[in-house]
C-alpha positions as a LaTeX table, in Angstrom:
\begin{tabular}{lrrr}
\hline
Residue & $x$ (\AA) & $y$ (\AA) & $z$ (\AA) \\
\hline
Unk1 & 24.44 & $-5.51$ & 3.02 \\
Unk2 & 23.53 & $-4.01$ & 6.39 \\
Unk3 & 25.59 & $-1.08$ & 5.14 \\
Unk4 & 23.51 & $-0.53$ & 2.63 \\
Unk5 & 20.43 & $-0.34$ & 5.03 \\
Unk6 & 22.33 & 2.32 & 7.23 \\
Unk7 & 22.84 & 4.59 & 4.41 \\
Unk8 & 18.93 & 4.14 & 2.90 \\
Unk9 & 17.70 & 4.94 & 6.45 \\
Unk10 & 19.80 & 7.72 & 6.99 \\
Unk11 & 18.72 & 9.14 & 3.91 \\
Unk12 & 15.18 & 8.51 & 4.76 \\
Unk13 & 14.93 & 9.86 & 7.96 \\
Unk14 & 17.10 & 13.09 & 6.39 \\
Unk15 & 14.54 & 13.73 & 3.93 \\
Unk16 & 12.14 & 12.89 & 6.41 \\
Unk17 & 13.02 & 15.75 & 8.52 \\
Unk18 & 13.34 & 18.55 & 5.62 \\
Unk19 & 9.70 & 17.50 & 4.74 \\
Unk20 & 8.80 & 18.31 & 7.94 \\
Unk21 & 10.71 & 21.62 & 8.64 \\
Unk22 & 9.37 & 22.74 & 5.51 \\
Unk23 & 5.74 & 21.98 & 6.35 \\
Unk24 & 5.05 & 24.23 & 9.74 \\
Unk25 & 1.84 & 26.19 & 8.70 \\
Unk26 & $-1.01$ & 25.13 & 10.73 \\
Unk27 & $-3.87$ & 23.43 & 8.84 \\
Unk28 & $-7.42$ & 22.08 & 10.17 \\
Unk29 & $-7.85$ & 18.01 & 9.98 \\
Unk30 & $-10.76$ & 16.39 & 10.46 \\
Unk31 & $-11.14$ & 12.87 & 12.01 \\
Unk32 & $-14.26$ & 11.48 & 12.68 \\
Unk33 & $-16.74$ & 14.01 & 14.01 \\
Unk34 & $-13.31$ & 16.08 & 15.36 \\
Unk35 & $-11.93$ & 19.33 & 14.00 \\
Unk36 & $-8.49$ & 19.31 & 15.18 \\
Unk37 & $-5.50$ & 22.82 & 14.09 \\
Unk38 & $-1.94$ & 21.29 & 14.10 \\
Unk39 & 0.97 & 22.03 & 11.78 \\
Unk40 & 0.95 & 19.84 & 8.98 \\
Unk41 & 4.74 & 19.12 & 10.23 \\
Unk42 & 2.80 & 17.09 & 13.20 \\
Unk43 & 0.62 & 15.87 & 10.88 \\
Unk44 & 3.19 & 14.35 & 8.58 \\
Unk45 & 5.13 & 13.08 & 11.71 \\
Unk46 & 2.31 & 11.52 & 12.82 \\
Unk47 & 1.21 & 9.52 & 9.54 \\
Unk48 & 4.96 & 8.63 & 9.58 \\
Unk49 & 4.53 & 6.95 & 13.24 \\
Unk50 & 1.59 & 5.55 & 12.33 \\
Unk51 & 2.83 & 3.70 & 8.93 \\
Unk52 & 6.01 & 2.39 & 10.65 \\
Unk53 & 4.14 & 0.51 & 13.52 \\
Unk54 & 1.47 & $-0.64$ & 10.68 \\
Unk55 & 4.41 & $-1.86$ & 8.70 \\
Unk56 & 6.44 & $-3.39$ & 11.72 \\
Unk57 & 3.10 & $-5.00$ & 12.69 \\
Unk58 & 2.43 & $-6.04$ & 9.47 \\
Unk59 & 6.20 & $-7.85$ & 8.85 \\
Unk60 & 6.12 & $-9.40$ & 12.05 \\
Unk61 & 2.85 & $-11.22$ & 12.11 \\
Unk62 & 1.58 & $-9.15$ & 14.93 \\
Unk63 & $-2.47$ & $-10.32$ & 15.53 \\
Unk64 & $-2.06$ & $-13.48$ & 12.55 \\
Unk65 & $-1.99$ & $-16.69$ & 14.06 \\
Unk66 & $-0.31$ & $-19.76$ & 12.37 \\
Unk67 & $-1.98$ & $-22.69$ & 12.40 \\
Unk68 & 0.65 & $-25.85$ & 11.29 \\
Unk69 & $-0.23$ & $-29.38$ & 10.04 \\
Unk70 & 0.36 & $-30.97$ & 13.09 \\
Unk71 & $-2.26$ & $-28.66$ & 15.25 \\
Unk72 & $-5.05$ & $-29.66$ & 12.50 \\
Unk73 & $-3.91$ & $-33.37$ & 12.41 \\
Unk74 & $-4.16$ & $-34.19$ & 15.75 \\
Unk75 & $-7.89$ & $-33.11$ & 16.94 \\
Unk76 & $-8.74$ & $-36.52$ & 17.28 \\
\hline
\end{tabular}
């Protein structure tokens, strides 16, 4: 099974990187009130970064506390 993650990731990130290479003209994004120029190869790269820690963050619990049955049981 881990195999199998390997090889998907590896693909991934392969694919990944001709997306990017392909993707070098420079276009305008806006964010908030800010005009910023960057190749849309940074821009993907970035939206990548930014959905991995979102998804780590989000599979790990990150900022979600658990609260068991003993914690609420015992505020006597």
């Amino acid at each position: 099974m881990s195999k199998i993650k390997i090889y998907t990731t590896l693909i991934a990130a392969a694919l990944m990187a001709i997306i990017i290479a392909q993707n070098t003209t420079v276009v305008e994004t806006k964010i908030l009130f800010v005009t910023i120029a960057m190749p849309r190869a940074a821009l993907l790269a970035v939206t990548l970064l930014i959905g991995i820690v979102t998804g780590i963050s989000l599979a790990l619990g990150w900022g979600h506390k658990h609260k068991s049955a003993d914690d609420s049981a015992s505020t006597d």
